[in-house]
C-alpha positions, 0 to 999 in steps of 0.5 A: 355835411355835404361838399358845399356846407363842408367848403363853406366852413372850411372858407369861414374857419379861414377868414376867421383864422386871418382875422384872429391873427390879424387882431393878435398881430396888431396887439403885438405891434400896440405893445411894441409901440409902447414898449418906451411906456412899459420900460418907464413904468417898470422902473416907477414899479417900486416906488409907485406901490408895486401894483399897477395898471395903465390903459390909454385910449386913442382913436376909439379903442385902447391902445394899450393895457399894462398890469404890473403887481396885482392890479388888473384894469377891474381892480377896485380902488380908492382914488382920492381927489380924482373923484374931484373931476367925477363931482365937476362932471355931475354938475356939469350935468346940472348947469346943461339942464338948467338947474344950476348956473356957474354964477349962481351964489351959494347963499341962494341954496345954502343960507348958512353961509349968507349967515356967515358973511360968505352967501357971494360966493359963486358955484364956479369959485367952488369949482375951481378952488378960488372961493377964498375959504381957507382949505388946508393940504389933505392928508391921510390925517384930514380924511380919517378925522373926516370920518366923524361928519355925518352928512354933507349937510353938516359939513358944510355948516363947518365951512361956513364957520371957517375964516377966509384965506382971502377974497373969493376970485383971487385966491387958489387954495386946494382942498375938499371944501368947494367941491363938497359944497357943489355936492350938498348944493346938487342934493338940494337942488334934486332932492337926491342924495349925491350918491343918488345922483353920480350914478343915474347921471355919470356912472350908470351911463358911462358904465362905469359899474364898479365906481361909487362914492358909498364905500365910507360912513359920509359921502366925499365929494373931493375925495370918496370915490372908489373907481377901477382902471377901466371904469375911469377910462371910460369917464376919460373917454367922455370927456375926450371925445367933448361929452360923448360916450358910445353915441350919447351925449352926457356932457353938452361939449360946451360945458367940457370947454368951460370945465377946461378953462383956466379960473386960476390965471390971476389967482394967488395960490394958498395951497397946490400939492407939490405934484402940481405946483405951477399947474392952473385949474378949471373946474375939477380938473388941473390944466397941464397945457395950453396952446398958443391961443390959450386953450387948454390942451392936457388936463388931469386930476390926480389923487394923493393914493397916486392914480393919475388920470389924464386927457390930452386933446391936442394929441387925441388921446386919454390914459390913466396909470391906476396905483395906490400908495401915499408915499410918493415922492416927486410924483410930478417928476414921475408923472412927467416922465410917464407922459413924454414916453406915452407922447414919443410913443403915440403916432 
């Protein structure tokens, strides 16, 4: 090596050596930020399963990643009803193509429910829960007798059988039965399975290649997904930046708006789990917050194994705490206490 190679890479070794600790100081200095964030969730630890990973995204990049337990953000896990926001998000796709409308009656896809008197129901009531069909709070019981339905199809011919709660618009009852008649509506419509269609539409281009509602006999658009820490965050990603992900569009930033509404204003509750008493609903998603104009501006979806994923528009920024543990108790009061320290914590 002659004088001028050798100075030229003693120069570049030392760019690259500033550089290093340049990124190794600001990751310190991102988790000293959060140290509030990291003090809350090791005093949640036990009760929250003892496995735990926590990301948040803001700004472009995360800002913050916390392993507690076993769980890694590449964990795989089970996260029950926040699969509910993937399920809206397919639609969404469909309703941006054309292919189905908020206002469409579910009759005019599956005549089995016209049959039972119940064809006038709207793909936006199923979305939101307002459908008027009586649910039932989910259980572990109510997912494992799940187990013997063989297909979406036949599911949804139980629904129609089922009695009403009340007039569809006006009731909020909370369950598996709206969002799993979108999915059988979405298969007829495609002539996909819905397995199919998640992943050519949400989970291959978000990259979210360790998500997938496959794992059980039948798929469960409410509640079947299998996801990780980190292929969440990217969906969150999306659904933060108005339906974009590293450049493409995936959602039309409009139906993210419409997804963010408030269907439950004037709704009488039936059923809310107890971590969400007092919360409305969009489509697959609870509105934690509203501004003064009435835009929703903190909206999650939560699932009965624990994980809590959640978007905050007004502060820019998305996380999800990744856990699995049905027993948990006061899980708003937790929630709450996770997020004021992530929002003292955000600059």
């Amino acid at each position: 090596m002659n004088t001028n190679s050798y100075s030229r890479f003693r120069f570049l070794l030392f760019l690259g050596l500033i550089s290093l600790n340049l990124m190794m100081s600001y990751a310190v200095a991102a988790q000293d930020q959060f140290d509030r964030v990291t003090r809350v969730l090791e005093s949640k630890k036990h009760v929250l399963g003892g496995n735990v990973c926590m990301l948040i995204f803001k700004d472009n990049r995360l800002v913050y990643s916390q392993n507690m337990g076993d769980y890694t953000r590449n964990t795989p896990e089970m996260i029950a009803s926040c699969s509910k926001w993937l399920t809206a998000a397919l639609a969404a796709t469909f309703i941006d193509e054309g292919k189905i409308s908020p206002t469409d009656s579910i009759g005019k896809y599956l005549p089995v429910f016209t049959q039972y008197g119940k064809g006038n129901i709207t793909i936006d009531q199923c979305l939101s829960h307002t459908l008027g069909i009586e649910s039932g709070q989910i259980t572990l019981r109510t997912l494992l007798e799940r187990r013997k339905i063989t297909s979406l199809e036949e599911e949804t011919k139980l629904f129609a059988e089922k009695q009403m709660a009340g007039k569809p618009g006006e009731v909020f009852s909370y369950g598996n039965v709206g969002l799993n008649i979108v999915g059988r509506i979405l298969e007829v419509v495609s002539h996909q399975n819905f397995e199919t269609l998640f992943q050519q539409r949400i989970a291959k281009p978000l990259a979210m290649k360790n998500t997938t509602f496959a794992k059980g006999k039948t798929v469960n658009p409410s509640g079947g997904a299998t996801s990780t820490a980190a292929d969440y965050m990217n969906f969150l990603q999306m659904i933060l930046q108005k339906g974009t992900f590293k450049g493409k569009q995936i959602i039309n930033a409009k139906t993210i708006e419409l997804m963010q509404i408030s269907r439950t204003v004037h709704a009488k509750v039936v059923y809310t789990p107890a971590e969400a008493v007092g919360y409305e609903y969009g489509w697959g998603e609870w509105i934690l917050q509203k501004d003064e104009m009435g835009n929703s501006t903190v909206v999650c979806s939560p699932g009965l194994f624990g994980t809590y994923p959640w978007v905050d528009v007004k502060r820019n920024y998305a996380a999800i705490v990744f856990v699995k543990n049905i027993r948990v108790k006061n899980r708003q009061k937790i929630y709450q206490e996770i997020r004021d320290a992530v929002n003292l914590s955000i600059k």
